[in-house]
KOLTOR-790938 format. One record per residue (C-alpha): x, y, z. Coordinates in steps of 0.02 Angstrom, whole numbers. Layout:
BEGIN
u, v, w
X, Y, Z $
...
***
This chain:
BEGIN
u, v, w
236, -358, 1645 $
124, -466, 1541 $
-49, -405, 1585 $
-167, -505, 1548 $
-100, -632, 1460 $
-87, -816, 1530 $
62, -893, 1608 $
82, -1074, 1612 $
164, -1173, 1729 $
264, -1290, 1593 $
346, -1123, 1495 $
449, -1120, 1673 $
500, -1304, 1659 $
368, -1341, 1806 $
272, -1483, 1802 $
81, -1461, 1740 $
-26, -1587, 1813 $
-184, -1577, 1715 $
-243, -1745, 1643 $
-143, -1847, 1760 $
-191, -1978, 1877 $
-177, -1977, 2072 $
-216, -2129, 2209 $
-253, -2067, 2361 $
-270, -2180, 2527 $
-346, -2094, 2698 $
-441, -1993, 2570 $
-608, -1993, 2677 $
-549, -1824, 2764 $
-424, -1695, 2857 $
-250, -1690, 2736 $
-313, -1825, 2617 $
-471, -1744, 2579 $
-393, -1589, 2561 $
-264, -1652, 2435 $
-414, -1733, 2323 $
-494, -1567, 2299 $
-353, -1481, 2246 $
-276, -1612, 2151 $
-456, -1616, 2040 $
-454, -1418, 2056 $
-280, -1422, 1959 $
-341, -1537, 1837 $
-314, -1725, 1894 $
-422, -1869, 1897 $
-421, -1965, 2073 $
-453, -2144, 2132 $
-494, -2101, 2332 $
-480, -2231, 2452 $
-525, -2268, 2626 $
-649, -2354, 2734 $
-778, -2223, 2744 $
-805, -2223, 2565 $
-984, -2132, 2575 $
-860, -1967, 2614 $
-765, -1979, 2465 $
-761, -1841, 2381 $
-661, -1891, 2214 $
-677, -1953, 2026 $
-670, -2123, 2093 $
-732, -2169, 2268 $
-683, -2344, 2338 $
-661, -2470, 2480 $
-484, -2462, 2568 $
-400, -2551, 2700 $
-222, -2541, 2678 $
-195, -2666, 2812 $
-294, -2785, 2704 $
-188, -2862, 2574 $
-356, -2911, 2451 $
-429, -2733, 2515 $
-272, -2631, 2434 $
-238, -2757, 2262 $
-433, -2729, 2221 $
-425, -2540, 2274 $
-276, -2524, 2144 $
-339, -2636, 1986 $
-510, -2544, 1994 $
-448, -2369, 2017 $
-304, -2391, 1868 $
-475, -2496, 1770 $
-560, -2342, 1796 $
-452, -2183, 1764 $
-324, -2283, 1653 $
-139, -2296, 1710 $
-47, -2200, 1877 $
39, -2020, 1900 $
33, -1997, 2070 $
17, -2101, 2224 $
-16, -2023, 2386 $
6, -2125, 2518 $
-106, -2015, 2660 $
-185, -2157, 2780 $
-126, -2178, 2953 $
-180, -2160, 3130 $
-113, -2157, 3314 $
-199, -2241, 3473 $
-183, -2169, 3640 $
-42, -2077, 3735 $
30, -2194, 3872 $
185, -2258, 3936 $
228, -2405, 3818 $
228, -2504, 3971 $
40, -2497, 3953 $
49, -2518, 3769 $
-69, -2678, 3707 $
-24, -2803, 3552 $
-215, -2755, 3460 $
-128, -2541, 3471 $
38, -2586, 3406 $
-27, -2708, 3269 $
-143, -2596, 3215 $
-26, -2434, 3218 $
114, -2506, 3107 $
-2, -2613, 3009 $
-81, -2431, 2964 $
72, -2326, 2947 $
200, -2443, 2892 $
172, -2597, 2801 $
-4, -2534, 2747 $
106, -2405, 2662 $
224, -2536, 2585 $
86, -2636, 2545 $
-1, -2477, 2422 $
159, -2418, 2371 $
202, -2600, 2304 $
62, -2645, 2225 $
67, -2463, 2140 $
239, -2462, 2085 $
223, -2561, 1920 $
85, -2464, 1852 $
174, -2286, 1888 $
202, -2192, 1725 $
358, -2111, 1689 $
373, -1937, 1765 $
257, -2012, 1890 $
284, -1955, 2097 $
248, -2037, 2244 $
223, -1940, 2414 $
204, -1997, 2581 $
145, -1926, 2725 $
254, -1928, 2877 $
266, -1851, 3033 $
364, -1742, 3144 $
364, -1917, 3271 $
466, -1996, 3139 $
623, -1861, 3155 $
616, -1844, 3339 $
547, -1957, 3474 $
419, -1903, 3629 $
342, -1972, 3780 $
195, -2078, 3773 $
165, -2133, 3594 $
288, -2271, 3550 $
213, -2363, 3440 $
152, -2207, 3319 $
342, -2153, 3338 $
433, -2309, 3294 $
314, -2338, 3138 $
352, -2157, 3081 $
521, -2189, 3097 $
508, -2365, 3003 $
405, -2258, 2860 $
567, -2124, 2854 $
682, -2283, 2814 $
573, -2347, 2687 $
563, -2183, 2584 $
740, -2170, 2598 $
760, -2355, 2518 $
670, -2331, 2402 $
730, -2164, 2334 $
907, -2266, 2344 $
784, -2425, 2215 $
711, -2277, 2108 $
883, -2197, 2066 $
888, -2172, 1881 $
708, -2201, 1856 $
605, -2028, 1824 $
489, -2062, 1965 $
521, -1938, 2103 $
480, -1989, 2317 $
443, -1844, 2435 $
384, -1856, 2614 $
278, -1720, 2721 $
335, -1729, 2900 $
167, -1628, 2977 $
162, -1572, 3159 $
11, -1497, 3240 $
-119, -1552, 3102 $
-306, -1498, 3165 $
-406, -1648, 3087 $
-494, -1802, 3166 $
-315, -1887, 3185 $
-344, -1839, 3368 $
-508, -1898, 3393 $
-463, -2075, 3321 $
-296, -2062, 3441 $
-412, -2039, 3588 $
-556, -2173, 3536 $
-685, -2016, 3494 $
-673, -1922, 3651 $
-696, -1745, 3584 $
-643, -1650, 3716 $
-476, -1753, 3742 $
-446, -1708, 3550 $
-510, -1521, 3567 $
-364, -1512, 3707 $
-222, -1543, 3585 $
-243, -1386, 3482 $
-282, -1277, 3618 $
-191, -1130, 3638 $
-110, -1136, 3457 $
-128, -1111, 3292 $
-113, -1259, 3211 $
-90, -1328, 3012 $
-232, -1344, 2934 $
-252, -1483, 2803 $
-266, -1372, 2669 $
-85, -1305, 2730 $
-17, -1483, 2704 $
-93, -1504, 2533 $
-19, -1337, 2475 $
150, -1420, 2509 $
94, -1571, 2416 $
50, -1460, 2283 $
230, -1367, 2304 $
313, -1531, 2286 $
204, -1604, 2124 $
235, -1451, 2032 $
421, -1421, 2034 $
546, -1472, 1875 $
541, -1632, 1845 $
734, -1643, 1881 $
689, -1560, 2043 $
650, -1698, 2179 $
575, -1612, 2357 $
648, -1761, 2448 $
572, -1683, 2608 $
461, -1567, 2695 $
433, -1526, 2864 $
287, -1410, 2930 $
232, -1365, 3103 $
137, -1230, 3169 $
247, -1073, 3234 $
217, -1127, 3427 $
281, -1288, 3395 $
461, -1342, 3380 $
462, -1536, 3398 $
329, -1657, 3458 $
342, -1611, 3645 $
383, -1425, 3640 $
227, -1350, 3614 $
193, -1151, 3670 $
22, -1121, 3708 $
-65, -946, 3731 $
-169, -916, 3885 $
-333, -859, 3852 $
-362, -669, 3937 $
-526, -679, 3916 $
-563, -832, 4027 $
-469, -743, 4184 $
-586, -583, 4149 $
***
């Protein structure tokens, strides 16, 4: 053993990310938040976005609507201005409205779901791309919804699974280049994702996670982590994560509570 004396990551060929430089979107809370902190805890300077800036907690806080082509070009220039150049891009923001049949599905849901998680993601990762540094990574997050489909939440689903084919594209347009893609495919998150899906009715949300254990956003960011930090010939094309009780997006196990029976 070597007692004492420190280890570091790069004398095992693993990638150190101190002085780098990370865009987050969706960093106002839940998995993006959680990434910020320990992206800054391992040494990296970040350019948060999102449209509750005042919850920010990174290097640079700023205004982001990824939906909003002049939102995302100025949230880019200012946070490359700022920290100078791009390592990382992590493409966080997204949402979900409802749980209905799509027959009751409305144009304003469905524009605003895959404006969110699909083109809004395009739309970053574009404008990103030619500023990305060599060794440089860009990570998405996905969803279990985008591997295997369940009832009542089309339009989340289909954008999920338009988000899959676009990581896989461009992995296929980055061949060759030393810029490495990975996607997290999260199930049972507990953040506000649930309370946005149900238009802030708490106890609607609260339902979700009862009876399980579920990922916590510091979980997901320790797989973000996992991925950043691995060889740079090493490319974590994908992770999945879901909570033990959970085996796909409608099979869900949940404990009765004793206590309440008592």
């Amino acid at each position: 053993m070597c007692s004492g004396i420190p280890i570091s990551l790069a004398s095992f060929g693993y990638m150190t990310l101190e002085g780098k430089v990370a865009m987050v979107t969706g960093a106002s809370s839940g998995i993006g938040a959680s990434t910020v902190r320990k992206l800054r805890q391992a040494g990296v300077r970040v350019a948060g976005g999102a449209r509750r800036v005042d919850r920010i907690e990174a290097d640079v806080a700023l205004a982001l609507d990824v939906t909003d082509e002049a939102s995302a070009a100025a949230f880019v220039e200012q946070g490359i201005a700022e920290l100078g150049g791009l390592d990382i891009l992590f493409n966080n923001a997204g949402l979900a409205l409802g749980r209905y049949p799509f027959s009751e599905s409305t144009e304003e849901d469905e524009r605003r779901v895959l404006h969110t998680n699909l083109d809004g993601v395009m739309r970053v990762t574009r404008l990103c791309l030619p500023h990305i540094r060599d060794a440089g990574h860009i990570l998405f997050m996905g969803s279990i919804a985008g591997r295997q489909a369940y009832e009542n939440g089309a339009s989340y689903i289909a954008a999920k699974f338009g988000l899959r084919g676009f990581v896989y594209a461009l992995r296929e347009d980055l061949l060759g280049r030393p810029i490495r893609v990975t996607t997290v495919d999260a199930g049972l998150v507990e953040t506000e994702f649930s309370v946005v899906r149900f238009g802030d009715d708490v106890d609607k949300a609260k339902a979700v996670y009862e009876g399980v254990d579920p990922i916590t956003p510091d979980e997901v960011a320790d797989c973000i982590m996992f991925a950043l930090t691995r060889p740079l010939h090493v490319n974590v094309d994908e992770i999945v994560i879901k909570a033990l009780q959970q085996s796909s997006g409608a099979r869900i196990v949940r404990r009765t509570d004793r206590r309440s029976a008592s």
